[in-house]
N, CA, C and O atoms as a GROMACS GRO file, in nm:
protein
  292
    1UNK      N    1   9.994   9.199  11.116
    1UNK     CA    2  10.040   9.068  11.157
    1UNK      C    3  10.003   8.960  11.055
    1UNK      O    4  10.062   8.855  11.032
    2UNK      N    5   9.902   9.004  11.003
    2UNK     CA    6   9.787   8.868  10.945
    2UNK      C    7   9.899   8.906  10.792
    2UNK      O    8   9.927   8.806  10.727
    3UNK      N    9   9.960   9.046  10.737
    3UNK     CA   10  10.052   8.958  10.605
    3UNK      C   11  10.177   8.889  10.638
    3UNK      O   12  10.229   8.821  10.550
    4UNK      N   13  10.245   8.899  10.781
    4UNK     CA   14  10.366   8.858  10.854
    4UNK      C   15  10.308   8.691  10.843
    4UNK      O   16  10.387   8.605  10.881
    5UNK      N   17  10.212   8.661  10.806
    5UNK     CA   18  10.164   8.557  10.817
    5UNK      C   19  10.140   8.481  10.667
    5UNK      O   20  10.171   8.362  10.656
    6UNK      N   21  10.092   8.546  10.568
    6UNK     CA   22  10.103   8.538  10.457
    6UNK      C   23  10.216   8.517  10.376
    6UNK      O   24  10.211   8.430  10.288
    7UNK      N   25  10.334   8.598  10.396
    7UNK     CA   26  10.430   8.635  10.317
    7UNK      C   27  10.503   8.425  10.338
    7UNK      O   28  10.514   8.356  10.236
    8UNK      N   29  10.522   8.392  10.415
    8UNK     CA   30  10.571   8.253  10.369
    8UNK      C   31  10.513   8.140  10.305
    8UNK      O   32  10.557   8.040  10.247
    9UNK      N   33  10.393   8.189  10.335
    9UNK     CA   34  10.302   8.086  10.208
    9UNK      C   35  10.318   8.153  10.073
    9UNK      O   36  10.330   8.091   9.967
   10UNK      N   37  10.316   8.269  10.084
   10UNK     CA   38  10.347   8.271   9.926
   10UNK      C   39  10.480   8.239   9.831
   10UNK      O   40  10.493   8.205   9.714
   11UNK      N   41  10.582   8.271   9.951
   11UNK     CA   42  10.728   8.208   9.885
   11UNK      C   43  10.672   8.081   9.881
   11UNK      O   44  10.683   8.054   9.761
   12UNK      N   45  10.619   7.984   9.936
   12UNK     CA   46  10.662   7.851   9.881
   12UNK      C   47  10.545   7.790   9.757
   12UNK      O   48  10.557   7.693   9.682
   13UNK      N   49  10.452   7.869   9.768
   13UNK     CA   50  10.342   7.880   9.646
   13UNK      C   51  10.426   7.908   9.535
   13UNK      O   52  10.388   7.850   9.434
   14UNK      N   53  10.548   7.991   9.516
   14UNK     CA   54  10.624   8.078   9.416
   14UNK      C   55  10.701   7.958   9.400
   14UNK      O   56  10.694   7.919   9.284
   15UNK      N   57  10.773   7.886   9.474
   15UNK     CA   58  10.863   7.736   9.462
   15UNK      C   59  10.780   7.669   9.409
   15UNK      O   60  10.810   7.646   9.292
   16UNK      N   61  10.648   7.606   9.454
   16UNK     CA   62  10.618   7.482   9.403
   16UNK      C   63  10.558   7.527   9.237
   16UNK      O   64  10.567   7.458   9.136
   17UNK      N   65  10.496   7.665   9.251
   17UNK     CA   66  10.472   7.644   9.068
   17UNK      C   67  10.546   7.770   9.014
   17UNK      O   68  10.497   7.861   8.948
   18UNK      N   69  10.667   7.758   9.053
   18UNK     CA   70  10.762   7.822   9.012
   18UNK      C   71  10.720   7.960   8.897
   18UNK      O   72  10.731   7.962   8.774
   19UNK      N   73  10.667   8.074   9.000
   19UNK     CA   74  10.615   8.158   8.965
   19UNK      C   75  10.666   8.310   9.032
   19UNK      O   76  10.762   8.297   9.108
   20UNK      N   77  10.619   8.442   9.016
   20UNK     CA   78  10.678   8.534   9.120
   20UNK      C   79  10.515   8.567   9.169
   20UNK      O   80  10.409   8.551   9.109
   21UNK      N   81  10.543   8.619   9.302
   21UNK     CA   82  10.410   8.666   9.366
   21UNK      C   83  10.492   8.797   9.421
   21UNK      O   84  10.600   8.821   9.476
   22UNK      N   85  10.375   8.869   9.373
   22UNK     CA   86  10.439   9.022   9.376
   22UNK      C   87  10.379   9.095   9.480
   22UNK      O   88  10.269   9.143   9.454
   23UNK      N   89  10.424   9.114   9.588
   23UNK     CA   90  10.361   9.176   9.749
   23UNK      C   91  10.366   9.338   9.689
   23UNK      O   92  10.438   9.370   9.594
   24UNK      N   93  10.285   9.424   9.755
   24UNK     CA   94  10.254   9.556   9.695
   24UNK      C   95  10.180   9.600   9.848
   24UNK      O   96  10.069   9.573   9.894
   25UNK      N   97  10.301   9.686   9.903
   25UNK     CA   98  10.226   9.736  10.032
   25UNK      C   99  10.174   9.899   9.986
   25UNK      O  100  10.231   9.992   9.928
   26UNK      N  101  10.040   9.881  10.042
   26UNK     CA  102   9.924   9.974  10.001
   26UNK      C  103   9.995  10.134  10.033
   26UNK      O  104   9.990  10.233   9.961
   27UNK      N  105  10.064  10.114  10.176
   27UNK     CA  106  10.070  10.206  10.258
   27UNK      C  107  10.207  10.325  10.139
   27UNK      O  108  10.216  10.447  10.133
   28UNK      N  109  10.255  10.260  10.097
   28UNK     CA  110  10.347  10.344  10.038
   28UNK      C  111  10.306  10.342   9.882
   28UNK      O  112  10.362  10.430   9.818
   29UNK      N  113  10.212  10.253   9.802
   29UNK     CA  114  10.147  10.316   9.688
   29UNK      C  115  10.004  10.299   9.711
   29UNK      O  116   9.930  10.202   9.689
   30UNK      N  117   9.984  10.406   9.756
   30UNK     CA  118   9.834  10.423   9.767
   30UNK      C  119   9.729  10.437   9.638
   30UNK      O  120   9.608  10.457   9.638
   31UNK      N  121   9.800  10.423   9.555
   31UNK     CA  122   9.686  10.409   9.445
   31UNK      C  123   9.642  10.265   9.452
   31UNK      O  124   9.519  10.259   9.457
   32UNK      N  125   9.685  10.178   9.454
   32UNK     CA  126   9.635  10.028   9.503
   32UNK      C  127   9.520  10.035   9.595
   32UNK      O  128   9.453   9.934   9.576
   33UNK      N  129   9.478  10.096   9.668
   33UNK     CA  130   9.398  10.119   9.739
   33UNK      C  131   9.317  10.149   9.700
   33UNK      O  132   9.233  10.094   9.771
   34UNK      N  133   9.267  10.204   9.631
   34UNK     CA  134   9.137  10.274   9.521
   34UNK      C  135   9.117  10.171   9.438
   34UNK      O  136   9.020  10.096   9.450
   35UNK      N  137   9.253  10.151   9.298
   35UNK     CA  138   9.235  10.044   9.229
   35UNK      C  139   9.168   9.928   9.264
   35UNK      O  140   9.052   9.904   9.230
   36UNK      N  141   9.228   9.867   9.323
   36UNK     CA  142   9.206   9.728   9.381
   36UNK      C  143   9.079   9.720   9.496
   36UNK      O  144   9.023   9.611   9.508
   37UNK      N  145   9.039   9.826   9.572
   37UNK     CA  146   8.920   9.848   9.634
   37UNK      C  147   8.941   9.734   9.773
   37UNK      O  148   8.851   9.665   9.821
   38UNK      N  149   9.089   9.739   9.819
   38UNK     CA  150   9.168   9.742   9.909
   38UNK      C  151   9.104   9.764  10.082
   38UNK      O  152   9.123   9.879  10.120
   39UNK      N  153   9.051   9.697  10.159
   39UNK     CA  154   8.970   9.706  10.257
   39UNK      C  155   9.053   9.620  10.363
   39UNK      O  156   9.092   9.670  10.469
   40UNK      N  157   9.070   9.526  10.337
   40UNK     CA  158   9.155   9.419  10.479
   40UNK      C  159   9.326   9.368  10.438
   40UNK      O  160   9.368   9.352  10.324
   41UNK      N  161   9.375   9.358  10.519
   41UNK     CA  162   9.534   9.301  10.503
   41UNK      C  163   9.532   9.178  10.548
   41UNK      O  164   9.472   9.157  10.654
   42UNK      N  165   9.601   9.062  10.475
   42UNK     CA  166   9.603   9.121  10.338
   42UNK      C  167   9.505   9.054  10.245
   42UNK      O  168   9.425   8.961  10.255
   43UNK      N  169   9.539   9.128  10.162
   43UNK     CA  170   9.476   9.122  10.043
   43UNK      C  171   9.504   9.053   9.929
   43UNK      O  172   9.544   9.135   9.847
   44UNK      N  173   9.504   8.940   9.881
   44UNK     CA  174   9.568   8.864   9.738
   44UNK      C  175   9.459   8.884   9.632
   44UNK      O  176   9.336   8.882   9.632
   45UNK      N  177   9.548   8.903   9.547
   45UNK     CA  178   9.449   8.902   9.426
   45UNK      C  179   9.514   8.862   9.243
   45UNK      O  180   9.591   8.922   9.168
   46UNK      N  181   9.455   8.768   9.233
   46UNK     CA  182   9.503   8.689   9.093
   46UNK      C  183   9.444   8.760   9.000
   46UNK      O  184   9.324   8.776   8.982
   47UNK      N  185   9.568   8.817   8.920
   47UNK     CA  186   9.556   8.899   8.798
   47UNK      C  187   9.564   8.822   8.668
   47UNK      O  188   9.654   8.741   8.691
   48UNK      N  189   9.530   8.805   8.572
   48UNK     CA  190   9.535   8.782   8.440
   48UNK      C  191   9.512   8.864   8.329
   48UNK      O  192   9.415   8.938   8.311
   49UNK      N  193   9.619   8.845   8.248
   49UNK     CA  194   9.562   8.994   8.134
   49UNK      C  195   9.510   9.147   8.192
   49UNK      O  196   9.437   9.234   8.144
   50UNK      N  197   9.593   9.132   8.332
   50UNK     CA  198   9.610   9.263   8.367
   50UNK      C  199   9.435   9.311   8.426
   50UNK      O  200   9.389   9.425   8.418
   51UNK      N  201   9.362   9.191   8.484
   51UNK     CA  202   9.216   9.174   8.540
   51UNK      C  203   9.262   9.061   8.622
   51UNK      O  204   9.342   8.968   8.611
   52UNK      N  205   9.133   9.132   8.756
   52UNK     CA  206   9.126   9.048   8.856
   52UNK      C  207   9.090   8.925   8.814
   52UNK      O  208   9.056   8.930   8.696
   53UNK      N  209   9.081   8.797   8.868
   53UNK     CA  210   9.034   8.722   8.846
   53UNK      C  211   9.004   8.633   8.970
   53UNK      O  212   8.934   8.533   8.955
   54UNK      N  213   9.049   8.661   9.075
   54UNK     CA  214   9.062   8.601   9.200
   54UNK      C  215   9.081   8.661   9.312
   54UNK      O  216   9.174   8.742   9.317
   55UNK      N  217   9.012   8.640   9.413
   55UNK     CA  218   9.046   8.773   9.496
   55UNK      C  219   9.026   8.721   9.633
   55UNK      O  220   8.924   8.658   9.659
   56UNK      N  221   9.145   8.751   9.748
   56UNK     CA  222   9.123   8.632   9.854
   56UNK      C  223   9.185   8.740   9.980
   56UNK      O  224   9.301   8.781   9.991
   57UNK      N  225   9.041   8.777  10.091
   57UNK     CA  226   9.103   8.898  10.214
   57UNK      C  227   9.095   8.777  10.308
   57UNK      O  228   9.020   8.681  10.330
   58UNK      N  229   9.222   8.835  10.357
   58UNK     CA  230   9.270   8.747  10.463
   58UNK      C  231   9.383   8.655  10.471
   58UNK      O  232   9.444   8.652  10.364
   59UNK      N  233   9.424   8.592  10.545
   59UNK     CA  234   9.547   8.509  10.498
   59UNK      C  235   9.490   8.336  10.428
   59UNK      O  236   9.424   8.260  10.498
   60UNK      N  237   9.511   8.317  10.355
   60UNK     CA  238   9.524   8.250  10.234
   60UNK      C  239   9.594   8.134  10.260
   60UNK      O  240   9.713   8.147  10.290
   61UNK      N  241   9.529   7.982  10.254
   61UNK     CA  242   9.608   7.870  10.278
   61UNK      C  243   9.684   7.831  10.178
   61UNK      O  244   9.636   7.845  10.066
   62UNK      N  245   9.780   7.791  10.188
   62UNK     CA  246   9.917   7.720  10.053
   62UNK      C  247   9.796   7.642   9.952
   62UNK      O  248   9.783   7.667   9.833
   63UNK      N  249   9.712   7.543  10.030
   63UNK     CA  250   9.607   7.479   9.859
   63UNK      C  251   9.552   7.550   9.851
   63UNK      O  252   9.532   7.568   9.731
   64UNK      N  253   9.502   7.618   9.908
   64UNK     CA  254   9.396   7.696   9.820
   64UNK      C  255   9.422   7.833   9.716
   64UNK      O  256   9.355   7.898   9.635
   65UNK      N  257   9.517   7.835   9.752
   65UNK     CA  258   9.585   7.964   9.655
   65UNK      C  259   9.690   7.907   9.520
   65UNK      O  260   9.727   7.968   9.420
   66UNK      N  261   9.716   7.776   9.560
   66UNK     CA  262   9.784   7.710   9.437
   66UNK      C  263   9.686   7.682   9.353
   66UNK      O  264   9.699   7.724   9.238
   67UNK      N  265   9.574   7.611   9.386
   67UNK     CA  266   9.428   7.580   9.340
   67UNK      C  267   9.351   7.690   9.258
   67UNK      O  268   9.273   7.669   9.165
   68UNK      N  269   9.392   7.824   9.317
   68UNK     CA  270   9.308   7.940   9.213
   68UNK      C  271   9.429   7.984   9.138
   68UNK      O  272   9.394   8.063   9.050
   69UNK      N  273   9.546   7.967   9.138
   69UNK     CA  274   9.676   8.061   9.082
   69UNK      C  275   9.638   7.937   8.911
   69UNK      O  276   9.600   7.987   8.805
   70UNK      N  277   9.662   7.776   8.931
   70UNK     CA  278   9.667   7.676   8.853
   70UNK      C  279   9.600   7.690   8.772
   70UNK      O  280   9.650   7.688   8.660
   71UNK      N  281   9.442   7.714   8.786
   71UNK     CA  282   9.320   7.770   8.675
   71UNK      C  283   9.386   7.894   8.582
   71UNK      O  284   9.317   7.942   8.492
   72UNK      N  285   9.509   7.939   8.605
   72UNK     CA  286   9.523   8.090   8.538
   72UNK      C  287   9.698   8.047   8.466
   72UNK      O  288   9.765   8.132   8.409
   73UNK      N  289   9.748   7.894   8.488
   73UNK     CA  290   9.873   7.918   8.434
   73UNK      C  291   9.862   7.874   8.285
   73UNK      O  292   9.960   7.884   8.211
   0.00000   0.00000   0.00000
């Protein structure tokens, strides 16, 4: 329920700094699950240079996820 909850804050996070946010359900690539060390849904996590850099369980408010995405554009 809790990413049914997520998924529209991130479209409009993706509008306002006109970016893609890439959803990756665990259940059908389970290597994400190991990788990423994957424990609660959902799960966001700000990548840079292909490293975490941010990492947020649970559902995630619109500022505060524009606020850690901005440090990385």
């Amino acid at each position: 329920m809790a990413c049914e909850e997520q998924e529209p804050i991130n479209r409009e996070v993706e509008q306002s700094l006109k970016i893609k946010i890439e959803p990756i359900n665990p259940l059908k690539e389970r290597s994400n699950i190991e990788e990423y060390k994957l424990q609660v849904t959902p799960t966001t996590i700000i990548l840079s240079d292909g490293k975490v850099v941010e990492r947020f369980e649970g559902v995630v408010h619109r500022e505060q996820l524009v606020e850690a995405i901005r440090k990385y554009l």
